[in-house]
Structure formats: C-alpha cells, structure tokens
N, CA, C, O and CB atoms as a CASP TS submission, in Angstrom:
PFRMAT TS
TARGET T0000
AUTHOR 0000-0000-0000
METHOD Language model
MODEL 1
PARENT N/A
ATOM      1  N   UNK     1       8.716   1.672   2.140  1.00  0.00           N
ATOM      2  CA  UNK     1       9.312   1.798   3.447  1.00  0.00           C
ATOM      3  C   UNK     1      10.819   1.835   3.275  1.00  0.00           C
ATOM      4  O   UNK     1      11.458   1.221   2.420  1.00  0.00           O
ATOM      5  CB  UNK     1       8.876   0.642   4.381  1.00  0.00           C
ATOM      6  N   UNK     2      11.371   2.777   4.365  1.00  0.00           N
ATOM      7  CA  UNK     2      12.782   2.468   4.169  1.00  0.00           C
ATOM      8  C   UNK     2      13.603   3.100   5.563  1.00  0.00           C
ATOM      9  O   UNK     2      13.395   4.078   6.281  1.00  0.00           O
ATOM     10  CB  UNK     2      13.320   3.190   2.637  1.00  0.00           C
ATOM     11  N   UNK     3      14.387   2.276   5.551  1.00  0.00           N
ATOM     12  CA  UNK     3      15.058   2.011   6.858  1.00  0.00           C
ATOM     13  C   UNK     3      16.427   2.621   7.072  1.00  0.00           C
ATOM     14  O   UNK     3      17.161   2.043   6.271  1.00  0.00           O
ATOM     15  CB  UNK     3      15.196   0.572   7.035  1.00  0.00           C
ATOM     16  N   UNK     4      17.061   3.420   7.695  1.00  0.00           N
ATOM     17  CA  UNK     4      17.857   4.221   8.230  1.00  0.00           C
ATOM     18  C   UNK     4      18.804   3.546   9.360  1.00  0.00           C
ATOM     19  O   UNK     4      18.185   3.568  10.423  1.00  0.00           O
ATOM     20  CB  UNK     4      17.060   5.270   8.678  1.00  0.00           C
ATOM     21  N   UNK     5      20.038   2.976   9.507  1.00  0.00           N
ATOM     22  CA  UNK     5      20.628   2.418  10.759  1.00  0.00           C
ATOM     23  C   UNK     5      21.526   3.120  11.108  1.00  0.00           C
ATOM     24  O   UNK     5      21.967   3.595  10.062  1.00  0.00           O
ATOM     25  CB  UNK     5      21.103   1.186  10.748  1.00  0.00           C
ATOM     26  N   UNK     6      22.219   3.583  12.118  1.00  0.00           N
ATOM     27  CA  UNK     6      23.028   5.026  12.229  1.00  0.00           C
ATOM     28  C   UNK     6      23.408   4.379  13.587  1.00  0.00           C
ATOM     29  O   UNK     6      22.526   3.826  14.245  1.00  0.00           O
ATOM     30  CB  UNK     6      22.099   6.812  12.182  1.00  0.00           C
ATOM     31  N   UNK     7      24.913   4.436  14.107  1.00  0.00           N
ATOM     32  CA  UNK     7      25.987   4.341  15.090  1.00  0.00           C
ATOM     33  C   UNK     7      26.191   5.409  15.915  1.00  0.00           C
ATOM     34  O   UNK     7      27.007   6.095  15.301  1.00  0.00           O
ATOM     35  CB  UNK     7      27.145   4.108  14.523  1.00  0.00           C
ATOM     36  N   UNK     8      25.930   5.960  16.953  1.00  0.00           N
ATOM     37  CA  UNK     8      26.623   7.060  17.308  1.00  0.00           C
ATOM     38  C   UNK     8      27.332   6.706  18.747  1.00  0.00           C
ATOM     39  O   UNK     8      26.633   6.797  19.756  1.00  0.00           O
ATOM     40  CB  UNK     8      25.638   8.311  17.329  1.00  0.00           C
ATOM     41  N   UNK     9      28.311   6.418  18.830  1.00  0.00           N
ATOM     42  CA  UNK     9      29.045   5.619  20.118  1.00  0.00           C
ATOM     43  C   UNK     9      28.417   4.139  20.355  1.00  0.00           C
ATOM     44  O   UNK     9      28.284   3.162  19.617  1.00  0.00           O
ATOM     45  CB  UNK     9      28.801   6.538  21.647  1.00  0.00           C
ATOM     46  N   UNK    10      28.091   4.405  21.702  1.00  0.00           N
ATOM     47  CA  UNK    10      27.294   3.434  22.434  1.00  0.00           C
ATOM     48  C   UNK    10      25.789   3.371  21.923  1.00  0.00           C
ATOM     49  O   UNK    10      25.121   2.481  22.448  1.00  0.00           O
ATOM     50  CB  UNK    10      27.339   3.798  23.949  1.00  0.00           C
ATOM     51  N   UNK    11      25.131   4.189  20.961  1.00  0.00           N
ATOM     52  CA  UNK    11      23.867   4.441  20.268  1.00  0.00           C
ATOM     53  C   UNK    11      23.831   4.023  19.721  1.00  0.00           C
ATOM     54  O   UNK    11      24.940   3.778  19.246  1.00  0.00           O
ATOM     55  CB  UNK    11      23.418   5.198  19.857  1.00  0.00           C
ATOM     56  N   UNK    12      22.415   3.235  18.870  1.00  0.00           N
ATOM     57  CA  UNK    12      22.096   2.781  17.898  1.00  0.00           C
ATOM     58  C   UNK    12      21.193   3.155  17.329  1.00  0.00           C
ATOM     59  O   UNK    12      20.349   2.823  18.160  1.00  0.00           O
ATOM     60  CB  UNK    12      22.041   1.916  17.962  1.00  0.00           C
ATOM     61  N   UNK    13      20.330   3.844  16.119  1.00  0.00           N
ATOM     62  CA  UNK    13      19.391   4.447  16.051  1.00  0.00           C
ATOM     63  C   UNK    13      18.991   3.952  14.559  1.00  0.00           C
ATOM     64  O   UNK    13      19.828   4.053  13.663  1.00  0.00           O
ATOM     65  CB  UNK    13      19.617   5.857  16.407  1.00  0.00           C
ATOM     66  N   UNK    14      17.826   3.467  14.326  1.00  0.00           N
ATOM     67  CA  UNK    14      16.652   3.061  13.579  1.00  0.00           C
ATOM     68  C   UNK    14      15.838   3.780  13.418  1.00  0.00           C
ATOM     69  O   UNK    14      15.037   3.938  14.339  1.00  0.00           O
ATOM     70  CB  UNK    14      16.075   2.198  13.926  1.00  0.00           C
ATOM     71  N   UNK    15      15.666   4.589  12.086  1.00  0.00           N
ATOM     72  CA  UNK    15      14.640   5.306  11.601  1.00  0.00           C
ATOM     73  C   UNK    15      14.367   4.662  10.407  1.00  0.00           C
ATOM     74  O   UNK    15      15.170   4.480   9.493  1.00  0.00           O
ATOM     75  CB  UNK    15      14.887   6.698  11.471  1.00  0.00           C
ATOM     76  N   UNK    16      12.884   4.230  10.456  1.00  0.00           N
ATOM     77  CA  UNK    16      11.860   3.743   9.647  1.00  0.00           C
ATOM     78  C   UNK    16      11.087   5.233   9.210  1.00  0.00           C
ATOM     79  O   UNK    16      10.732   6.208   9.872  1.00  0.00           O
ATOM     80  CB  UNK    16      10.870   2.557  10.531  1.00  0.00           C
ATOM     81  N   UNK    17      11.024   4.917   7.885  1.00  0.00           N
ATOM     82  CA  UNK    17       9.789   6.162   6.835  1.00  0.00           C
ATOM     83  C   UNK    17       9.294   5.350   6.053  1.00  0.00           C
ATOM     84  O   UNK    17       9.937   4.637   5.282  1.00  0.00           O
ATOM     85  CB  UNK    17      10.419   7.569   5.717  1.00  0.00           C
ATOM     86  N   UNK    18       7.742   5.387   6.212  1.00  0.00           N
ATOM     87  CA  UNK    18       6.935   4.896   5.121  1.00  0.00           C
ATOM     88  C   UNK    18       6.402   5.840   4.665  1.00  0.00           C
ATOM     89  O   UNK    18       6.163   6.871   5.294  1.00  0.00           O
ATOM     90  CB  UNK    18       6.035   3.981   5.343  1.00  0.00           C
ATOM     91  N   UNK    19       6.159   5.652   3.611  1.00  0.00           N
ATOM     92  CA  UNK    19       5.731   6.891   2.384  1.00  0.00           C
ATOM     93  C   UNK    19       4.625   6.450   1.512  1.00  0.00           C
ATOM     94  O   UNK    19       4.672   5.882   0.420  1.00  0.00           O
ATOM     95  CB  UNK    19       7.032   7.261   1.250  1.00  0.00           C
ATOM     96  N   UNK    20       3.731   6.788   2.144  1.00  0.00           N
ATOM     97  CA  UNK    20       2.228   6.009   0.904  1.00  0.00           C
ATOM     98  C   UNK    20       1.416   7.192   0.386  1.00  0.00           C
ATOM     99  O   UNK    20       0.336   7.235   0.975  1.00  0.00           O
ATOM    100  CB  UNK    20       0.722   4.793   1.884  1.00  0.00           C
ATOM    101  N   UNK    21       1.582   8.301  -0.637  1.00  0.00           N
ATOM    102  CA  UNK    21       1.085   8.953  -1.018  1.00  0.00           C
ATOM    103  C   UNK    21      -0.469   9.202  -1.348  1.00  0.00           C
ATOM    104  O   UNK    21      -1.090  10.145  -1.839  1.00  0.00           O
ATOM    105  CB  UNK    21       1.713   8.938  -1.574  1.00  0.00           C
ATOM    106  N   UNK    22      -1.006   7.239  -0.589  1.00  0.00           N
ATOM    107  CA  UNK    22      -2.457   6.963  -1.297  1.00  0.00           C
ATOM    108  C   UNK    22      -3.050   7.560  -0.129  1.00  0.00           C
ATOM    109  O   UNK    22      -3.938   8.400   0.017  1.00  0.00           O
ATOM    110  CB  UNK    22      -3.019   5.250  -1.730  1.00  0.00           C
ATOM    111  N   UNK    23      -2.058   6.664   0.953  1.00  0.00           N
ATOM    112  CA  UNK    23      -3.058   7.143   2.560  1.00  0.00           C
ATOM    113  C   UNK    23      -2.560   7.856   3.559  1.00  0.00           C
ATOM    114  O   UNK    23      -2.941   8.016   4.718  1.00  0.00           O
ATOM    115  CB  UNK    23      -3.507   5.980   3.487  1.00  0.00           C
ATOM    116  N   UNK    24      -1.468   8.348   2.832  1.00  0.00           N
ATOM    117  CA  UNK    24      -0.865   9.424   4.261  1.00  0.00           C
ATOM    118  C   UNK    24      -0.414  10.403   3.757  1.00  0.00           C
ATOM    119  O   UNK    24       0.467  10.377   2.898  1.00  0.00           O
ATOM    120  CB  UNK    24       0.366   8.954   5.285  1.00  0.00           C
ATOM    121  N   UNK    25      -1.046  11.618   4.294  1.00  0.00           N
ATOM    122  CA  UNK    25      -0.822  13.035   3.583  1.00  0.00           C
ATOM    123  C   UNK    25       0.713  13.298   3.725  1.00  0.00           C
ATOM    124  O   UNK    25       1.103  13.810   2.676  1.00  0.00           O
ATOM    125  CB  UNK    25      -1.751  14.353   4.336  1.00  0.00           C
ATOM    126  N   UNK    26       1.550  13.172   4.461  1.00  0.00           N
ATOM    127  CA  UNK    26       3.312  13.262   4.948  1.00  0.00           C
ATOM    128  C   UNK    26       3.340  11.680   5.129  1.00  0.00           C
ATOM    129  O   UNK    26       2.512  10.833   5.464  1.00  0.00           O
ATOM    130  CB  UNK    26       3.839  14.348   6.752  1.00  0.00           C
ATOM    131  N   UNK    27       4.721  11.680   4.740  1.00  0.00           N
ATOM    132  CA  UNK    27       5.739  10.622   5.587  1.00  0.00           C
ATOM    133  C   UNK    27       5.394  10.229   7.220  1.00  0.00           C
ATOM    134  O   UNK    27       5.151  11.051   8.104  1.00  0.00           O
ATOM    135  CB  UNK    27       7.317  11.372   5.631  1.00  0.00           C
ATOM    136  N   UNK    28       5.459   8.257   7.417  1.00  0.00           N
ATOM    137  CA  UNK    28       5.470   8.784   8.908  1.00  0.00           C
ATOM    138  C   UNK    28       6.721   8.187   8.790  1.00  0.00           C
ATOM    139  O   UNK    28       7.269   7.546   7.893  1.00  0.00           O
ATOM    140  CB  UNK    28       4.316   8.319  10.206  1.00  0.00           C
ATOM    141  N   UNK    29       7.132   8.642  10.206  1.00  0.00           N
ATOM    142  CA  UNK    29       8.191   9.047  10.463  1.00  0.00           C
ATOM    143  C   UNK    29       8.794   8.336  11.816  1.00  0.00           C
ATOM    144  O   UNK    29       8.397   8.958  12.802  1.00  0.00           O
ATOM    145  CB  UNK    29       8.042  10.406  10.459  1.00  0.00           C
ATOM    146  N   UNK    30       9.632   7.222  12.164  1.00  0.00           N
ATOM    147  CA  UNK    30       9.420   6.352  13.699  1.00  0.00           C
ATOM    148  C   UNK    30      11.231   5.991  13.730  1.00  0.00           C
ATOM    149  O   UNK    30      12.019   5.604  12.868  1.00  0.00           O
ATOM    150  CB  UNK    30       8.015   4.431  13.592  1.00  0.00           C
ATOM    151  N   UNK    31      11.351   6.321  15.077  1.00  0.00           N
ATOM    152  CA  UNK    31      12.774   6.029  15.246  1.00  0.00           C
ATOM    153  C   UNK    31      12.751   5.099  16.785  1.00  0.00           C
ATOM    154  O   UNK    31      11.816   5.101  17.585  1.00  0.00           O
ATOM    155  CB  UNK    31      13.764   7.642  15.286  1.00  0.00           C
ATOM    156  N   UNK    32      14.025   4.347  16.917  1.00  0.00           N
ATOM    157  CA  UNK    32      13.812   3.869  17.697  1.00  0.00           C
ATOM    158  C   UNK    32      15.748   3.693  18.511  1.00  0.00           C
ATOM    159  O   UNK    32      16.810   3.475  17.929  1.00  0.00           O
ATOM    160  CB  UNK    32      12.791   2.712  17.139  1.00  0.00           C
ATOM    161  N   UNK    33      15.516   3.864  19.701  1.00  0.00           N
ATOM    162  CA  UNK    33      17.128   4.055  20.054  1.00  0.00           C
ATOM    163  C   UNK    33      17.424   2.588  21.242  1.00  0.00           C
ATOM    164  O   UNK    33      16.651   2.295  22.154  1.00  0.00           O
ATOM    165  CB  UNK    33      17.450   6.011  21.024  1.00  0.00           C
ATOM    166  N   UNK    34      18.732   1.840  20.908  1.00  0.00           N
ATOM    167  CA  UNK    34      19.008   1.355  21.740  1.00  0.00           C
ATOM    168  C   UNK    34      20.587   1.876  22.406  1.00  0.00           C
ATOM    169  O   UNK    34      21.427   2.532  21.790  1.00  0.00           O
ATOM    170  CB  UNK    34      18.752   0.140  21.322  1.00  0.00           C
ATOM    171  N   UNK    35      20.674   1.472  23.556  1.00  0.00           N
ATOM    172  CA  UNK    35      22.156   1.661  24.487  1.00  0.00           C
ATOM    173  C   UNK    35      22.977   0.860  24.958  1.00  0.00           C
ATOM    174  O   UNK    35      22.873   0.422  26.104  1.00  0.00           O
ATOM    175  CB  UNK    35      22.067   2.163  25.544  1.00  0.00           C
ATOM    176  N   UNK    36      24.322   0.406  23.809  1.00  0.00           N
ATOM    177  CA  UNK    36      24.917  -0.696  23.962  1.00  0.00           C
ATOM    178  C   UNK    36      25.168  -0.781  26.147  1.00  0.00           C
ATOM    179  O   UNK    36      24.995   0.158  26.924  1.00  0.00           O
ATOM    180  CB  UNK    36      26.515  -0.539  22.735  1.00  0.00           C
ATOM    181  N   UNK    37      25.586  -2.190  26.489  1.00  0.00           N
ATOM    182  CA  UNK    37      25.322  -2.147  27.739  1.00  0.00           C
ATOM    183  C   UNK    37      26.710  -3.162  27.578  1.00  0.00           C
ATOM    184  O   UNK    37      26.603  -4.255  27.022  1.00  0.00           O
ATOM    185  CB  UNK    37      23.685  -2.559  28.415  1.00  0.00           C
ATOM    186  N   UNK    38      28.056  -2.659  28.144  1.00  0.00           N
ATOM    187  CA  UNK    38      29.485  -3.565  27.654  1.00  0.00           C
ATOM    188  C   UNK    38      29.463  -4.395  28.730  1.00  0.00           C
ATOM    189  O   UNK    38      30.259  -5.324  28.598  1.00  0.00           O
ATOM    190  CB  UNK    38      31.115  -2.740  27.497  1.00  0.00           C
ATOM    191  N   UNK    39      28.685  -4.408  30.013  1.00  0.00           N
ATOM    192  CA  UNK    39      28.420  -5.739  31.012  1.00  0.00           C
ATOM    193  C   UNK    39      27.356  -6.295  30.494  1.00  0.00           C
ATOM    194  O   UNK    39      26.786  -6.941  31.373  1.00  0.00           O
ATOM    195  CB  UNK    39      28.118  -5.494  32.599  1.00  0.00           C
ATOM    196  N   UNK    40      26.811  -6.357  29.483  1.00  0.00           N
ATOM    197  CA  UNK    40      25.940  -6.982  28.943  1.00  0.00           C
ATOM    198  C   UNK    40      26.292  -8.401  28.646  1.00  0.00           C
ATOM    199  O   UNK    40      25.475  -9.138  28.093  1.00  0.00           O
ATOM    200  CB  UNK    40      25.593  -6.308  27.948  1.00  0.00           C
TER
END
C-alpha cells in the first residue's frame, strides 16, 4: 500500500494504491478530498 498526500490551496487530497498482484488484476485505486474551512 502506499499513500499519496497532495495540497492544492484550501484542498487536501489522499490517494491510497494497493497493489496485490496475488488478488487484484490492477491497482485499486481510492482518493479522498477534504476542504480546509478558515471559520473552522
């Protein structure tokens, strides 16, 4: 598995790839986005 963390402004973006050649014909492939909130 391996993990991807990436900034883009107010974005935050998490892409996870696991790679198991035993049980998954491709890469999967999962991203996930948050939106900084500055009244947070």
């Amino acid at each position: 598995m391996t993990e991807h963390i990436f900034r883009h402004g107010d974005y935050l973006v998490i892409a996870t790839i696991i790679d198991d050649p035993i049980y998954l014909e491709e890469p999967f492939i999962r991203t996930t986005e948050w939106v900084r909130n500055p009244q947070g």
